[in-house]
C-alpha positions as CSV (number, residue, x, y, z in Angstrom):
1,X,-61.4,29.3,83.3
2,X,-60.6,27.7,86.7
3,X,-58.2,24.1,86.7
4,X,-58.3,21.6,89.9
5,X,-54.1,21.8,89.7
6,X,-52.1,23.4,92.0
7,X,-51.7,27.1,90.6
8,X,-49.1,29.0,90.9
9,X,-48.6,31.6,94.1
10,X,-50.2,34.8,92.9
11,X,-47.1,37.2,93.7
12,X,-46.1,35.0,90.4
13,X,-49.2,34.6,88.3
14,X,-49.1,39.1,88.1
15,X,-45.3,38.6,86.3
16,X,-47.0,36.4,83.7
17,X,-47.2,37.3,80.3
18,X,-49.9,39.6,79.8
19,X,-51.1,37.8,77.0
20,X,-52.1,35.1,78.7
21,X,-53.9,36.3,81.9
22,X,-56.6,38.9,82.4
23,X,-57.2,42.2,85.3
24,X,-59.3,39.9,88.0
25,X,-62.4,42.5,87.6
26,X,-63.0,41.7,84.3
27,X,-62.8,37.9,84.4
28,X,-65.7,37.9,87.2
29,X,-67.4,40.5,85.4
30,X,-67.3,38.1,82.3
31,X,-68.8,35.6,84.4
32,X,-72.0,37.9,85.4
33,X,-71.2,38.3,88.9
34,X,-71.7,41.8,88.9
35,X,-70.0,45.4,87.1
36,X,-66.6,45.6,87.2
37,X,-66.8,48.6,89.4
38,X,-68.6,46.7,92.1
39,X,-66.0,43.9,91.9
40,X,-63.1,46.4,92.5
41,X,-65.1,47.5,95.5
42,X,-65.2,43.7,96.7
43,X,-61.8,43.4,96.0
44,X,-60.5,46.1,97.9
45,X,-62.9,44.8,100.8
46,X,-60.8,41.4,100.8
47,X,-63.6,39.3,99.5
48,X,-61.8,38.0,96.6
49,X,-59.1,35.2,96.9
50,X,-56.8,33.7,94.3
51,X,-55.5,30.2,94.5
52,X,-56.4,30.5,98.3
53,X,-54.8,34.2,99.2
54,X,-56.7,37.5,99.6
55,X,-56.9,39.1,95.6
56,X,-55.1,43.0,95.5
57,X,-57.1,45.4,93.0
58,X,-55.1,45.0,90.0
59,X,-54.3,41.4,90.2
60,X,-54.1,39.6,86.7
61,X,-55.1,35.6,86.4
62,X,-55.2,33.1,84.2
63,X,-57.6,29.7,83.4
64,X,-55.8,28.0,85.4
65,X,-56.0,29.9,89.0
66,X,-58.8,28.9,91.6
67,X,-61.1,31.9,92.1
68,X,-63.0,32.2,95.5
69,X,-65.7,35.0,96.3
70,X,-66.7,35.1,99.7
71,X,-64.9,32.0,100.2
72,X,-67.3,30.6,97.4
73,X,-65.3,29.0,94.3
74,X,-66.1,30.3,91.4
75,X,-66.2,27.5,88.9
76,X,-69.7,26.9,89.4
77,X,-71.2,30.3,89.1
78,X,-69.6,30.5,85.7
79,X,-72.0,28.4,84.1
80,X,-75.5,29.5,83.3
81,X,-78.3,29.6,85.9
82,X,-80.7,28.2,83.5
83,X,-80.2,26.3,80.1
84,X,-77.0,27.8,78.0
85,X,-79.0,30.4,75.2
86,X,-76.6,32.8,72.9
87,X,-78.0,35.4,70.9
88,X,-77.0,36.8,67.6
89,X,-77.7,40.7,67.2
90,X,-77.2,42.6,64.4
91,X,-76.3,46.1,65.9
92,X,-77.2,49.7,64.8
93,X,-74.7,52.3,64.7
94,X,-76.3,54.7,67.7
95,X,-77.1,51.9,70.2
96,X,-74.0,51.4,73.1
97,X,-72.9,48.1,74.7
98,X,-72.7,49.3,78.4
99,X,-75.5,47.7,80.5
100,X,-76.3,50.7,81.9
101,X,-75.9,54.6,80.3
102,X,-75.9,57.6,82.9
103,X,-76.8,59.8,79.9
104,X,-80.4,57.5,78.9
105,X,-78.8,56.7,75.8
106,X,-80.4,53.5,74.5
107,X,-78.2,50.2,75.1
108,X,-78.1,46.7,73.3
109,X,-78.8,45.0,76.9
110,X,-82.3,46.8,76.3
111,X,-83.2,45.0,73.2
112,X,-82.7,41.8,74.7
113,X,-85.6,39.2,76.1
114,X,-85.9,38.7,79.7
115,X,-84.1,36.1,81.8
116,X,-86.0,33.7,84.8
117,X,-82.7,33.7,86.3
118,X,-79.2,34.9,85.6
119,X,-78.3,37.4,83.0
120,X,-76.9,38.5,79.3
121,X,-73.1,38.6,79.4
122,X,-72.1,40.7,76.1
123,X,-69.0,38.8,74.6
124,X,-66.4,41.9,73.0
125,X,-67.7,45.2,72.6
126,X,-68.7,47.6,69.4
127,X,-68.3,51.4,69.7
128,X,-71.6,53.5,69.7
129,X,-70.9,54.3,66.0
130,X,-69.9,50.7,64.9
131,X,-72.1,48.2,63.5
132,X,-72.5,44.5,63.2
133,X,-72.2,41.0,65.0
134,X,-72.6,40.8,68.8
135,X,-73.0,38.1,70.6
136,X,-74.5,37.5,74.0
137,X,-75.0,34.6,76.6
138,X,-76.4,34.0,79.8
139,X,-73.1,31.8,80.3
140,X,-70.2,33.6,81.4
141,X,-67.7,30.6,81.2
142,X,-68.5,30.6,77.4
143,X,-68.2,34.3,77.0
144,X,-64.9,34.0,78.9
145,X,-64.2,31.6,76.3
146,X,-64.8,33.3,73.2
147,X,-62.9,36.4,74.3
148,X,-59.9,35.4,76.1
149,X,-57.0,36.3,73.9
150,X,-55.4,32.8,73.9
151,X,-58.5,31.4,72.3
152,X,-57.3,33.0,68.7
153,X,-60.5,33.5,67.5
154,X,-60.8,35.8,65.2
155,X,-62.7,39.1,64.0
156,X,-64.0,40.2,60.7
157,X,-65.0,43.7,59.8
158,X,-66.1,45.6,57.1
159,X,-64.7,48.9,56.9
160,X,-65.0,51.8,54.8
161,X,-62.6,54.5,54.5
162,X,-62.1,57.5,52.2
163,X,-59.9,56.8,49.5
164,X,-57.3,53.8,48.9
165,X,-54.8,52.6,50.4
166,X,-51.2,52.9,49.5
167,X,-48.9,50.3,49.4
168,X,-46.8,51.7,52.0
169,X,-50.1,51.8,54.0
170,X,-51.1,48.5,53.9
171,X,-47.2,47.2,54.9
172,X,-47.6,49.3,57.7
173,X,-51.2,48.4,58.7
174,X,-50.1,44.3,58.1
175,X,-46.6,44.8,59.9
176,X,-47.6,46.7,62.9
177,X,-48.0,49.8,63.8
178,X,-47.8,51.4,67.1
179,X,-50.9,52.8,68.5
180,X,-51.4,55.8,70.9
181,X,-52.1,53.3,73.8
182,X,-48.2,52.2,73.2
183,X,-49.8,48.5,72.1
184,X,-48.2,47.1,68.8
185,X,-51.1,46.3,66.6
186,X,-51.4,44.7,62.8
187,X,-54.1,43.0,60.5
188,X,-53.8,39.4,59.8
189,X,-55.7,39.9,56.8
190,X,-56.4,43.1,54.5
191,X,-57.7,43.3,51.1
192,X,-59.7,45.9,49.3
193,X,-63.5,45.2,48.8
194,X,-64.3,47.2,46.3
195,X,-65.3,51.2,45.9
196,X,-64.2,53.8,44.6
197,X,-64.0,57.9,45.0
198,X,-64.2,58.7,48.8
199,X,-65.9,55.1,49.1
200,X,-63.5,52.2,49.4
201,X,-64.3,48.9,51.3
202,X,-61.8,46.5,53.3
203,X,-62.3,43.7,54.5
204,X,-59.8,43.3,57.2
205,X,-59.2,40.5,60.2
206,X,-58.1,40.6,63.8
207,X,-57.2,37.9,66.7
208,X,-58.1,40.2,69.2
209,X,-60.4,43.1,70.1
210,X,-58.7,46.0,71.7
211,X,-61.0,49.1,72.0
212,X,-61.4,51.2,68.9
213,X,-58.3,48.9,67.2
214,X,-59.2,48.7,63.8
215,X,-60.3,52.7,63.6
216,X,-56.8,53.8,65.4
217,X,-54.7,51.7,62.8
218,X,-56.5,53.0,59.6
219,X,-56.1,56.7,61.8
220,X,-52.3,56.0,62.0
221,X,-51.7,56.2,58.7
222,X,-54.0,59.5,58.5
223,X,-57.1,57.3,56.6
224,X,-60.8,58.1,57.9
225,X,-63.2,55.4,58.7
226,X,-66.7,56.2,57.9
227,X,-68.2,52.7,58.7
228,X,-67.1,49.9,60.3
229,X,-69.5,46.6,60.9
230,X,-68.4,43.4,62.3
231,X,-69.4,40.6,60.1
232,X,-67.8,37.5,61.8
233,X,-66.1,36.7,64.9
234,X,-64.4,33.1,65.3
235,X,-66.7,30.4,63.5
236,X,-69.9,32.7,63.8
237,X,-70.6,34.9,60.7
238,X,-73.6,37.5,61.1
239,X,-76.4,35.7,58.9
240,X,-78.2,38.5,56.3
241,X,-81.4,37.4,57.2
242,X,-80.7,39.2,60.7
243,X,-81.4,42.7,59.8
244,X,-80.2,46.2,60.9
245,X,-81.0,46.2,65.1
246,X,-82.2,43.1,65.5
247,X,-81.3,39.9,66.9
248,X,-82.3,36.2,67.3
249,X,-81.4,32.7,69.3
250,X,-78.9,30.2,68.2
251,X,-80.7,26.7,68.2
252,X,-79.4,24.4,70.7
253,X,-77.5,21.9,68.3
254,X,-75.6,25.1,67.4
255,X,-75.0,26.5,70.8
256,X,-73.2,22.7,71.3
257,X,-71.6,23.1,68.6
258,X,-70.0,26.3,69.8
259,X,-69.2,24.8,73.3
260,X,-66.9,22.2,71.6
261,X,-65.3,25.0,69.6
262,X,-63.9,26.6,72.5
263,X,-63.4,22.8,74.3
264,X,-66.0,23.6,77.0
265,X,-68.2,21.0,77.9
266,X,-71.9,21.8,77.0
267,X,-73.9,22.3,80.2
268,X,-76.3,19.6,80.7
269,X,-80.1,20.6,79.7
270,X,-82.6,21.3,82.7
271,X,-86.1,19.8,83.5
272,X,-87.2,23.3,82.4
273,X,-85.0,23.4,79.0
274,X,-86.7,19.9,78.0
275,X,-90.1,20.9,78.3
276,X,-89.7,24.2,76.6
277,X,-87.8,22.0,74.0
278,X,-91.2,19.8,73.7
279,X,-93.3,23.0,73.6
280,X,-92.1,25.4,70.8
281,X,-90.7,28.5,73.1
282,X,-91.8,32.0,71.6
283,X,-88.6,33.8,71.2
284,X,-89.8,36.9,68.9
285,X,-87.0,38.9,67.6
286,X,-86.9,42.9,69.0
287,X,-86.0,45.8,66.6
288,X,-83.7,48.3,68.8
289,X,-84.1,51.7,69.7
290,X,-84.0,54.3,66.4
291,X,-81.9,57.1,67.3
292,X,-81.1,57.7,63.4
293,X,-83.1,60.0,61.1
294,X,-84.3,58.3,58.4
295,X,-82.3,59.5,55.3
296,X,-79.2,58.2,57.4
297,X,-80.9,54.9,58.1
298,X,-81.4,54.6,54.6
299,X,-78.1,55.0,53.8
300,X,-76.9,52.4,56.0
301,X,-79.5,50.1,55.1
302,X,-78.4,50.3,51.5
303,X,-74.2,49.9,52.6
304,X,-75.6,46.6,54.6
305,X,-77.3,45.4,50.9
306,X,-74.0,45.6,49.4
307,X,-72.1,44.2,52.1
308,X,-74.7,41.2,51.8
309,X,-74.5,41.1,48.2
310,X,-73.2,37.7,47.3
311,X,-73.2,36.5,50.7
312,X,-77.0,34.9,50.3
313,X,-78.6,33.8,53.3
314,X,-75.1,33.3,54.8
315,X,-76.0,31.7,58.4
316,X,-73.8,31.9,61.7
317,X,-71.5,29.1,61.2
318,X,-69.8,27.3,63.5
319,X,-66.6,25.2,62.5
320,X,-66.9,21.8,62.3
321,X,-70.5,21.4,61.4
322,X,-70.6,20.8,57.5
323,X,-74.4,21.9,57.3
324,X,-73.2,25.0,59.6
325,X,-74.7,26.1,62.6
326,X,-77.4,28.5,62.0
327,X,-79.3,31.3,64.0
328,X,-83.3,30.7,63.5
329,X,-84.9,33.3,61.4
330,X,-86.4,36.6,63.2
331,X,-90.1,36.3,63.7
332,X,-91.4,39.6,63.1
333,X,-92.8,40.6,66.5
334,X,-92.6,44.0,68.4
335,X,-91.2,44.4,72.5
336,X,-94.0,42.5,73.5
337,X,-93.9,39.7,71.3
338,X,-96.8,40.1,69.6
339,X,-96.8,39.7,65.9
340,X,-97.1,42.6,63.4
């Protein structure tokens, strides 16, 4: 995020903590101006600026330094084009998170409803053989948000290994361990699920998302993972009435409710937004691209039933909001929004 105060020179902002500031692709990236690829290429062509001097590739900033592309601040092109929208999807194991795939494989972004203007800004990642909560907005400022590492928010997972864990094991895994990337890395919370055999479930919690982190710290201490689903991250829990590979809209009291979560201000509605408000919107739900055979979809299908056992209709909950802020039920429609 982007503060009117006088930052601090840049030469100083790269000595920061780490922890607090982000690689200067990624942030604009966040903010849907383009791949972070192309915005290393704009970098390295001097048409990025931070707190007024020309950006080097491999700068790192913080919410608080002024952004400038083309001499263009970047504060307002964080926000969303249109009215602020977040979906909830419930991803496959199979489906990847990249926008685009060089090898056709199928990606979430291809699931997801069309934009007037703008585009989907995916907030955290899940590996092609993860499953579980993702979240995406056509509001980069908010994604920015929800993943910067001094937000705090954090992430729930479900994980399946093959046997149980020792108590030497789960010292190590809640102390921290050292992971092959040379990052010290720990669970804030871990405690067995249930199971048994070569079937044992975790429920374990993180405050950040680091690639593969939760499958490299139950590998340091020589423990397979077999599935892993995200079932919450910060005040949004994935509601079991959003099934296997598909998704659906947050209702705008919700999405505010969210905004004040992270202390952004809600953007205001436009002329567009209140008529479709006034007219019910058709917003059928998608079912992603199958790339399992059937006896293994099966077989997750039935894990997800006992992850949901007990849970009910649990909703996507944002703190604060007693009655809990829910995502809408899928309507049953196919790609083209016709009902089936």
């Amino acid at each position: 995020m982007i503060g009117r105060h006088r930052a601090a020179p840049l030469e100083r902002r790269e000595r920061a903590s780490p922890a607090a500031t982000e690689k200067l692709q990624k942030v604009l990236a966040d903010l849907g101006l383009g791949s972070r690829r192309e915005i290393e290429r704009w970098i390295e062509a001097g048409r990025v600026a931070v707190n007024g001097e020309i950006a080097r590739l491999g700068a790192r900033v913080s919410r608080d330094d002024r952004i400038d592309v083309d001499g263009v601040e970047q504060r307002g092109a964080s926000g969303p084009a249109g009215d602020a929208r977040v979906i909830v999807m419930n991803k496959a194991e199979g489906i990847i998170c990249t926008r685009r795939d060089p090898e056709g494989r199928p990606t979430c972004f291809d699931a997801l409803p069309r934009l007037a203007s703008g585009r989907w800004v995916a907030v955290g990642r899940l590996d092609i053989n993860s499953s579980g909560l993702l979240l995406f907005t056509n509001d980069g400022a908010l994604a920015h948000a929800l993943m910067h590492p001094s937000s705090g928010l954090t992430r729930e997972y479900a994980v399946r290994v093959d046997r149980e864990l020792d108590a030497g094991a789960v010292a190590a895994l809640t102390d921290g361990v050292l992971l092959p990337d040379g990052e010290l890395a720990r669970f804030a919370v871990l405690e067995h699920a249930g199971g048994g055999g070569r079937n044992h479930w975790y429920r374990v919690e993180l405050t950040e998302g680091r690639n593969r982190e939760v499958r490299g710290l139950f590998e340091s201490q020589g423990i397979r993972v077999s599935r892993l689903k995200r079932v919450r991250y910060g005040p949004i829990a994935l509601p079991a009435s959003i099934k296997r590979g598909r998704y659906d809209a947050m209702s705008a009291h919700d999405v505010a409710a969210l905004y004040a979560h992270v202390g952004l201000p809600m953007p205001r509605p436009s002329s567009e937004g209140r008529a479709r408000g006034r007219t019910r919107e058709g917003r059928g739900s998608r079912k992603g691209p199958s790339v399992r055979g059937a006896a293994s979809a099966r077989r997750s299908e039935r894990d997800d039933a006992v992850l949901d056992r007990g849970r009910g209709e649990a909703q996507a909950r944002v703190g604060g909001n007693r009655r809990g802020a829910r995502a809408r039920r899928p309507h049953d429609r196919d790609a083209r929004g016709r009902g089936r």
